[in-house]
C-alpha positions in Angstrom: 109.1 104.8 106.2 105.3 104.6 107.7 103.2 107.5 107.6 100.2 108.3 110.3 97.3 109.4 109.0 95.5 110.7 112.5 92.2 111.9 113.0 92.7 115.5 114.3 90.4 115.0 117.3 92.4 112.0 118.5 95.9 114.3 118.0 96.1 115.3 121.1 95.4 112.4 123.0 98.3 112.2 125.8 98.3 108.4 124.5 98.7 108.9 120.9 101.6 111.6 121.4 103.1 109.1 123.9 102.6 105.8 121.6 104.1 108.1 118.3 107.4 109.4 120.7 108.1 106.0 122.4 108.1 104.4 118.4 110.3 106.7 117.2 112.6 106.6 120.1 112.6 102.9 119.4 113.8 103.6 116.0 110.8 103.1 113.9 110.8 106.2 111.3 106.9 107.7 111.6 105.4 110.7 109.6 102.2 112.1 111.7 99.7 113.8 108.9 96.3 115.2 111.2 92.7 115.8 108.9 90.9 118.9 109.7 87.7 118.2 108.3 86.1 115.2 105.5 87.7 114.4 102.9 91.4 115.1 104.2 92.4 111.6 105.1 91.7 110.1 101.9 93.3 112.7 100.2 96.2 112.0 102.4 96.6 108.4 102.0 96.3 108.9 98.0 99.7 111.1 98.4 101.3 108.9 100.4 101.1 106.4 97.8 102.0 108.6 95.2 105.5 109.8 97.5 106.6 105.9 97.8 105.5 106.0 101.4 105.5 102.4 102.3 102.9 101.7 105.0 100.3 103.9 105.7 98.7 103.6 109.3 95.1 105.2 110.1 94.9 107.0 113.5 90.9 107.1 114.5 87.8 104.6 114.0 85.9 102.8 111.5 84.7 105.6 109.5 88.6 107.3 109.2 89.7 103.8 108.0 86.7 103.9 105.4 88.4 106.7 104.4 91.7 106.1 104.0 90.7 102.7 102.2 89.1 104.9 99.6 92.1 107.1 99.2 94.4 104.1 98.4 92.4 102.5 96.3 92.7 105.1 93.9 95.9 104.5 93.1 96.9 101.8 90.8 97.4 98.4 92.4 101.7 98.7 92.8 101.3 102.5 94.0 99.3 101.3 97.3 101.1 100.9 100.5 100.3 98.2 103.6 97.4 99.6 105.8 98.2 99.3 109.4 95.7 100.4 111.7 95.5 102.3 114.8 91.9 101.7 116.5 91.0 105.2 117.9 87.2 105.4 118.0 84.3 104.4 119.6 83.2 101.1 118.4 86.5 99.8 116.1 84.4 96.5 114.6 87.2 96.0 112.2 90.3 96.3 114.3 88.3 94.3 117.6 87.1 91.1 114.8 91.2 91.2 113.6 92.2 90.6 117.3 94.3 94.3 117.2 96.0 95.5 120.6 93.5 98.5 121.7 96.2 100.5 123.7 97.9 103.4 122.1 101.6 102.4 121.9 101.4 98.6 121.7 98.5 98.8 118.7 101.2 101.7 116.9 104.0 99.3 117.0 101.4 96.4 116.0 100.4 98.6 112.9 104.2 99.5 112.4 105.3 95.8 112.3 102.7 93.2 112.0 103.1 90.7 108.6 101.1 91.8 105.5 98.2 90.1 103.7 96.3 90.7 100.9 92.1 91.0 101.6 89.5 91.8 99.6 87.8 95.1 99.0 84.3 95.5 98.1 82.7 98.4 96.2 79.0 99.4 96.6 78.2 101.8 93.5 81.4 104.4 93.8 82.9 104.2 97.5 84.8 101.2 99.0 84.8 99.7 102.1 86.4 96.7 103.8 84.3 95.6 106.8 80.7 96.1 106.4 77.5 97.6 104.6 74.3 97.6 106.3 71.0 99.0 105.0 67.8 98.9 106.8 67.6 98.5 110.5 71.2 98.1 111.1 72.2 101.3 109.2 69.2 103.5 111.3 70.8 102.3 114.2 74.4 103.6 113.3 73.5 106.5 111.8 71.1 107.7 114.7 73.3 107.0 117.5 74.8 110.1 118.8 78.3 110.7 118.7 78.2 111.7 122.5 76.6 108.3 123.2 79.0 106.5 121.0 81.9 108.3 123.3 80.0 107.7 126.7 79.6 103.8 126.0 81.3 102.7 123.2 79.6 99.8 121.4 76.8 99.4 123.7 75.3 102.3 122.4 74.0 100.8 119.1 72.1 98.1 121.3 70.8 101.1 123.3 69.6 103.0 120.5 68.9 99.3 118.6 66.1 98.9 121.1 64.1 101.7 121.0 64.4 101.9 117.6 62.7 98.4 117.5 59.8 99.2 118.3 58.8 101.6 115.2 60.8 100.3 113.2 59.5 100.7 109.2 60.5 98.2 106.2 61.7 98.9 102.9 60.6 96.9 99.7 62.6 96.2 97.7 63.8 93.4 95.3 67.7 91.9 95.6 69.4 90.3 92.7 73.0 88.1 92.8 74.7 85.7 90.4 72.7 82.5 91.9 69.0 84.5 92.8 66.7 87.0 93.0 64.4 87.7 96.1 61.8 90.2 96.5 61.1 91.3 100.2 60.1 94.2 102.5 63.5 94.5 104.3 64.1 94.6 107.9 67.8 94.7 107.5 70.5 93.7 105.3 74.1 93.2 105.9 76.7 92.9 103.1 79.7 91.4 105.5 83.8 91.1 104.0 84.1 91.4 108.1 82.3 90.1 110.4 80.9 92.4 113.1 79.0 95.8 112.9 77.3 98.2 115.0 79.8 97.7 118.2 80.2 94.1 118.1 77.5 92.6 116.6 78.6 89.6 115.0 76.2 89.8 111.5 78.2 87.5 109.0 80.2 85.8 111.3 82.0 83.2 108.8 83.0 85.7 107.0 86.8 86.3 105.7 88.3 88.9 104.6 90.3 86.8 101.8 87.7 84.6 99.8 86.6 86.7 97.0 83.0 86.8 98.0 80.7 88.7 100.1 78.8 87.5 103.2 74.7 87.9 102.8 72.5 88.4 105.7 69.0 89.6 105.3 66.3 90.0 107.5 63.1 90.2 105.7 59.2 90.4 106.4 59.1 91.1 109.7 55.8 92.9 110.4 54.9 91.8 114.0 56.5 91.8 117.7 55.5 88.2 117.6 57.1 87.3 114.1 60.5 89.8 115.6 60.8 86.6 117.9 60.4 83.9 115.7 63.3 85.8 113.3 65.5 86.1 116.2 65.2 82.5 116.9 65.7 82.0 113.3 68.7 84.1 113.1 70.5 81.6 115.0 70.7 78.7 113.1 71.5 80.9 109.9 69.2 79.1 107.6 70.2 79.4 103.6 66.5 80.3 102.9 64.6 80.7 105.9 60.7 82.6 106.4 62.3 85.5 108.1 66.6 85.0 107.2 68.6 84.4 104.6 72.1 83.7 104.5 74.2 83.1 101.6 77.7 83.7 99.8 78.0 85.8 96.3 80.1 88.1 94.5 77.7 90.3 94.0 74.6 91.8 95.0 72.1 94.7 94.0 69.3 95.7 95.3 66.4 97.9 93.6 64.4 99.8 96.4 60.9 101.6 95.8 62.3 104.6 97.9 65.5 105.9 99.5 67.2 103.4 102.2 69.5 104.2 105.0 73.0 102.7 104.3 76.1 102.4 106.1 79.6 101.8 105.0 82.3 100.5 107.7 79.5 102.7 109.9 79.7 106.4 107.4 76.0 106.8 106.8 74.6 107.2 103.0 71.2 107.0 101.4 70.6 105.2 98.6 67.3 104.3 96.3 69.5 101.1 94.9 73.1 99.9 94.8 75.5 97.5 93.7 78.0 95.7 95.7 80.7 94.2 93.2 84.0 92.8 95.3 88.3 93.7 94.0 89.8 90.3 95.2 93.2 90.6 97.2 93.2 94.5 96.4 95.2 95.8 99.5 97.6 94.5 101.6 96.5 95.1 105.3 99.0 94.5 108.6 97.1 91.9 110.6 98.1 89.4 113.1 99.4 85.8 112.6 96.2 83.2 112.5 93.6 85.8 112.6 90.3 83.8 111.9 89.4 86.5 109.5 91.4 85.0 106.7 90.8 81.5 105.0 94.5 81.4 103.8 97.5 80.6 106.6 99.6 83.8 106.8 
C-alpha cells in the first residue's frame, strides 16, 4: 500500500486527479492524504509510518518534500517507509538532479514503482533536509523570490531576483569549523550540498552524492567589489580546495558561528539562524530513484 501525501493547492490539479485515477485503475492501491496549512504533511508522513504504510509519496515541491523528510525521520529507523516523490512545484531541484519524469501520471507511477536506495540525510541544528542548505546570498535569493514569480517562471526566477540582488548584496562574518579546518571569512554565500543543485538549477556542489556519508562544501567568501565578483566567478569554475574567493571541500560536519543573524535555506524553506550545525545520518531513508542515477556513488 502507498500513501500520497499532496500539497492541498496541487489537489485539484486536473493532472494530479487524472495521474492518481489512471494508477489505481492500473491496479496500484494509493491513499490520497491533502495538508491544509504547515505542519500537516509531516505530521502525515509520521502516521503513515506508524500505520505500516509502506511507501509514502510527496505530492508538491521542494519545501513539501522537506517536510515530509522531517516527519519520517522521526520515526525509528524500521518504522520509516520508501519516499517516492511526485515533483509538483515550481523549481523541483531534487527530483530534476535525480532525473524524475515531470508529468503527472508517468512521475506517480515512477514514485509508485521505481527500485529503493538508501541516501543520506543531514541535520542542521533540529530540522532535516536531504538536498541542500544555503546561507548567505543563495538563501536571500530563495527566500525573496516571490511565490507568483516562482509560478510565472519557474526556476528562472531565482537568476532574476539573483541579479538584482547582486548588486547590494551585504556579507556576513562569521567563522566555519569542520573535522579537517577552521576558516574565518565575511561570507558571500555558503552551500552545504547532499544534492547537487539549488535555487532552480543551479548546480552548487555538483559532485555531490546522495550516498557517501559526507556533505558537499561550497563557500564564497570576501567578495567586497564588482571587480573581485568577477574574479570569484571565474574562480568558481575550477572549484579550487582553497582558493582567494572559493572553497570547496568534503566533511561530515560543519558549524558555523555568525556575529549576527544569517538567512538560511533548507531544500529552499527559509530560516534565520545566528550559528548552526550540520551533522549528517548515513543511509537513513530509503528513497525511490531511478536505475544509474549519478547522484549515488553505489550501483543500484
Amino acid at each position: 500500500m502507498a500513501r500520497l501525501i499532496l500539497n492541498g493547492k496541487a489537489a485539484q490539479l486536473p493532472a494530479v486527479r487524472e495521474a492518481v485515477y489512471t494508477r489505481r485503475k492500473a491496479g496500484d492501491n494509493i491513499e490520497v492524504s491533502v495538508t491544509w496549512e504547515q505542519g500537516d504533511a509531516a505530521c502525515m508522513a509520521e502516521q503513515a509510518g506508524r500505520d505500516g504504510v509502506e511507501r509514502v509519496i510527496v505530492g508538491g515541491g521542494d519545501g513539501t518534500v522537506n517536510e515530509v523528510v522531517n516527519g519520517l525521520m522521526r520515526l525509528s529507523s524500521e518504522q520509516r517507509p520508501i519516499l517516492g516523490i511526485l515533483p509538483l512545484g515550481s523549481a523541483n531541484d531534487l527530483a530534476t538532479s535525480l532525473g524524475l519524469p515531470m508529468a503527472c501520471e508517468s512521475a506517480l507511477a515512477s514514485a509508485l514503482h521505481l527500485p529503493e536506495q538508501y541516501v543520506d540525510v543531514p541535520r542542521l541544528d533540529d530540522w532535516h533536509y536531504l538536498n541542500m542548505a544555503t546561507c548567505g546570498f543563495g538563501a536571500e535569493i530563495t527566500s525573496s523570490t516571490p511565490k507568483a514569480l516562482k509560478r510565472l517562471l519557474g526556476g528562472g526566477a531565482y537568476s532574476l531576483i539573483g541579479a538584482f540582488k547582486a548588486w547590494g548584496f551585504r556579507h556576513y562574518p562569521g567563522v566555519l569549523h569542520w573535522e579537517d579546518g577552521e576558516r574565518r571569512a565575511e561570507v558571500f554565500m555558503l552551500a552545504i550540498g547532499n544534492g547537487r543543485q539549488s535555487g532552480g538549477g543551479q548546480a552548487l556542489t555538483p559532485k555531490a552524492t546522495l550516498d557517501d556519508g559526507l556533505l558537499d562544501v561550497l563557500l564564497l567568501h570576501d567578495v567586497t567589489s564588482l571587480a573581485r565578483l568577477r574574479d570569484m566567478r571565474h574562480e568558481l569554475a575550477s572549484r579550487p580546495a582553497r582558493g582567494r574567493y572559493v572553497d570547496a571541500f568534503r566533511t561530515d560536519w560543519l558549524a558555523l558561528e555568525a556575529n549576527e543573524e544569517l538567512p538560511v535555506t533548507l531544500d529552499g524553506e527559509p530560516v534565520h539562524r545566528r550559528g548552526f550545525k550540520v551533522a549528517i545520518s548515513p543511509a537513513a531513508l530509503a528513497l525511490a530513484a531511478p536505475q544509474g542515477c549519478p547522484l549515488f556513488s553505489q550501483p543500484q
